[in-house]
C-alpha positions in Angstrom: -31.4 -9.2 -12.0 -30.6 -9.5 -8.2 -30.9 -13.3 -8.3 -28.6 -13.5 -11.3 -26.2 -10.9 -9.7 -26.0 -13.4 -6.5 -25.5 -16.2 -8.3 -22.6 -15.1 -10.2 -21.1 -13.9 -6.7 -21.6 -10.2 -7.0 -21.1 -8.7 -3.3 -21.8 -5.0 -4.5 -24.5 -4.3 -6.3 -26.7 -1.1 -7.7 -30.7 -1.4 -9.1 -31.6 0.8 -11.4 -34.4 1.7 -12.6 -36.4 4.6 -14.8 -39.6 4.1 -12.5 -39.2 6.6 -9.8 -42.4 4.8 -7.8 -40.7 1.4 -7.7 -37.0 2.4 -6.6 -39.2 4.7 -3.8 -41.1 1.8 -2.8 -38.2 -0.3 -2.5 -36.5 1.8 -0.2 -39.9 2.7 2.1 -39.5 1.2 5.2 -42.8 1.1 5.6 -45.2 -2.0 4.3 -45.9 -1.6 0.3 -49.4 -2.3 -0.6 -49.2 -1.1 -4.1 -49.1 -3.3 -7.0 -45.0 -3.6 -7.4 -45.6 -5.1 -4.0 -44.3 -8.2 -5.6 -41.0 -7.2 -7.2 -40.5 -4.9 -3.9 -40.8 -7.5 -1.5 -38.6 -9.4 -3.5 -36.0 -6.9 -4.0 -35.7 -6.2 0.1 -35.4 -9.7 0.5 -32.5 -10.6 -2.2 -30.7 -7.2 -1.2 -30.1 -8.9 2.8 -27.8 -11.6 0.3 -25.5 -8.6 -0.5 -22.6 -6.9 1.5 -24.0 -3.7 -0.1 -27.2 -3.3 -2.5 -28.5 0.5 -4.0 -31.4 1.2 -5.7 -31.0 3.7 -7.9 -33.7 6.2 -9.6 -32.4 6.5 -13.5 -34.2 8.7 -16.0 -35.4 7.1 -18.9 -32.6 9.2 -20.8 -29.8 7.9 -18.7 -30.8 4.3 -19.0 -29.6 3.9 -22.8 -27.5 0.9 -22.2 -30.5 -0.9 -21.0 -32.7 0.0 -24.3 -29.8 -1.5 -25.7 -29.0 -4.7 -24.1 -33.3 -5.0 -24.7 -32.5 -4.5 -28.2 -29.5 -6.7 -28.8 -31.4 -9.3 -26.7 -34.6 -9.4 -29.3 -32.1 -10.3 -32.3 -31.7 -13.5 -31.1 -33.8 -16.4 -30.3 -32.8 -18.2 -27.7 -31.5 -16.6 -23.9 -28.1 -15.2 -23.5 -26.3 -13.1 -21.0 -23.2 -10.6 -21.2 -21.0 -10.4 -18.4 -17.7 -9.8 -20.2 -18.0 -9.8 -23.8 -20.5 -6.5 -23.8 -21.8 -5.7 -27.6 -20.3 -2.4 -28.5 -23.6 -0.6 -28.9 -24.2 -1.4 -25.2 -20.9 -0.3 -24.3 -21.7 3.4 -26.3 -24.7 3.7 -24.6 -23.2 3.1 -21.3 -20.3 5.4 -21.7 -22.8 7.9 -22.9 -25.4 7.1 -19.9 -22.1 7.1 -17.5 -22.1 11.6 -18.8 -25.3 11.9 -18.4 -25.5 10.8 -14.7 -22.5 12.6 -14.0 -23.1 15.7 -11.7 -22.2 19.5 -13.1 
């Protein structure tokens, strides 16, 4: 996702994701030895490429948009990307993630 983020030209971006070991290993400073140790590594690395890169913790219940996009993305055969045309049910999802995350 960070690779594909760079190569549209993205300058600002935020990871997320629901695994609360990965995002913490990610941000460590220390050396990861544990078996993410691949994506990690990679992740430091691409996030040098951006003015500014998060990594987010999500719970699985505020990451609907991404079950979605999973879901829409297993209809089809062949690979496909959205970067303006959104299907609606991702755009639900994410307006309804977007409440969830928000503080009380």
């Amino acid at each position: 996702g960070l690779q594909f983020a760079l190569d549209l030209g993205f300058t600002n971006v935020i990871l997320e994701s629901d695994s609360k070991l990965v995002i913490q290993n990610i941000q460590q400073t220390s050396e990861d030895y544990s078996e993410s140790r691949p994506f990690t590594w990679d992740a430091k690395n691409l996030a040098r490429s951006f003015s500014s890169c998060r990594f987010q913790f999500v719970t699985r219940e505020g990451n609907g948009a991404a079950h979605a996009m999973v879901v829409e993305g297993l209809r089809t055969d062949e690979d496909s990307f959205w970067v303006e045309d959104t299907p609606l049910k991702v755009l639900e999802m994410a307006d309804s993630d977007r409440r969830f995350s928000r503080p009380p």
